[in-house]
Structure formats: C-alpha cells, structure tokens
C-alpha positions as a printed Julia matrix, in Angstrom:
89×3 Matrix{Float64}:
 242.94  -195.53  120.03
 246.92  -195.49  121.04
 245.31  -197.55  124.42
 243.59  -200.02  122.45
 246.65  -200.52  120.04
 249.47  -200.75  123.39
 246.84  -202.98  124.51
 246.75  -205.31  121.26
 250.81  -205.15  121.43
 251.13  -206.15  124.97
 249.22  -209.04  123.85
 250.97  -209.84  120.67
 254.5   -209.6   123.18
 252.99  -212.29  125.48
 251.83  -214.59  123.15
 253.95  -214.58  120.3
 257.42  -216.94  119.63
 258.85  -214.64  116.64
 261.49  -212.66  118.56
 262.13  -210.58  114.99
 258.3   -209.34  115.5
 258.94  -208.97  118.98
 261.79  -206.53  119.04
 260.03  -204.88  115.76
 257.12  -204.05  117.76
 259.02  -202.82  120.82
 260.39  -200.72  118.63
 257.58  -199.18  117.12
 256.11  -198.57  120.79
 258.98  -196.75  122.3
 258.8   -194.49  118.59
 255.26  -193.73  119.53
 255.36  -193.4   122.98
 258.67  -190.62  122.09
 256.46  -189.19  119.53
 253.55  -188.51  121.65
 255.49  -187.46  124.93
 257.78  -185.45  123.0
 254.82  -183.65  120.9
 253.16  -183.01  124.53
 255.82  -182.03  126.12
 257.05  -179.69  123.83
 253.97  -177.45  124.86
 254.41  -177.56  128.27
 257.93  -176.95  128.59
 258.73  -174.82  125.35
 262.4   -176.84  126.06
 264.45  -178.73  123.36
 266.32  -180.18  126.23
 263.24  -182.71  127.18
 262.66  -183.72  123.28
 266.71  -184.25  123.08
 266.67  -186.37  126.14
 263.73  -188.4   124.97
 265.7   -189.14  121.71
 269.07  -189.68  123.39
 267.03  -192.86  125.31
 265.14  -193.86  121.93
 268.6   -194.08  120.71
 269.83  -196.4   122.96
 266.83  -198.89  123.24
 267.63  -199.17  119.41
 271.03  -199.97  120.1
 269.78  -202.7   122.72
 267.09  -203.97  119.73
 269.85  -204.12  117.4
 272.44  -205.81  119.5
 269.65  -208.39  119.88
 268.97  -208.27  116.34
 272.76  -209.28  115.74
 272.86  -211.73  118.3
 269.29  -213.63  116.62
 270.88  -213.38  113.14
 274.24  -214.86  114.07
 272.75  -218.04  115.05
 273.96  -220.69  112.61
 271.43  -222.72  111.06
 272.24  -226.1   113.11
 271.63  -224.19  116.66
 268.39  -223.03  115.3
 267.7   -227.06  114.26
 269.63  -228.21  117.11
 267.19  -225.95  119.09
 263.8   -226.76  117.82
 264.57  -230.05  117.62
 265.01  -230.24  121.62
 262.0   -227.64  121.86
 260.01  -230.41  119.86
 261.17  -233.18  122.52
C-alpha cells in the first residue's frame, strides 16, 4: 500500500506544473517515510537518538519547503503574467 501510494506520488511529481502541490506532497512523503523508519527503528535500536536524528532532518527539509514556499508566494502578480505569457509563446 505505502509502495503503490510513493509510486502514485512519484508520478504526480513528474507530471504535474503546481509547484504548491509539489512541495505539499514532498512533504507529506518525507512525514511518512520519518514515521515509518522511525516506528521501525525504534524496535530495533530501543535508541531515542535515531528517532531525534530522523526529526532533526524532517526539520530541515521543511525549512527548505518553506523557503521555497516564500520564494513562490513573493512573486508579484506581473512576473507570474509576465511568465505565462512567455510560457504561452
């Protein structure tokens, strides 16, 4: 089931022109994929030191999603005209 859905995301990424949706997904994979290593790990190990870690990296992919976040929303709406207009050409 988690195959199939990283499967239908990996997709989605390739195909899609949203970046918003993009990043939003990305997200939502690197929660699950901490989730379920972290939840695995956990019984292996018996060490908070692996499930920290983990987090410490979640942490700073959302810092890198919402620097990107910042830099989509701070586009003024001419570039985003000025853009598609050219993308239309």
């Amino acid at each position: 089931m988690l195959f199939m859905l990283l499967l239908l995301c990996l997709v989605f990424l390739f195909h899609s022109n949203n970046l918003l949706l993009s990043l939003l997904i990305l997200e939502m994979l690197g929660f699950m994929m901490l989730f379920y290593i972290s939840s695995n790990l956990s019984v292996v190990f018996a060490s908070d030191f692996v499930v920290l870690t983990l987090f410490s990296i979640f942490v700073m992919e959302g810092v890198i999603a919402l620097s990107g976040l910042i830099m989509l929303v701070s586009f003024s709406g001419s570039d985003y005209v000025s853009s598609a207009s050219l993308v239309k050409l």
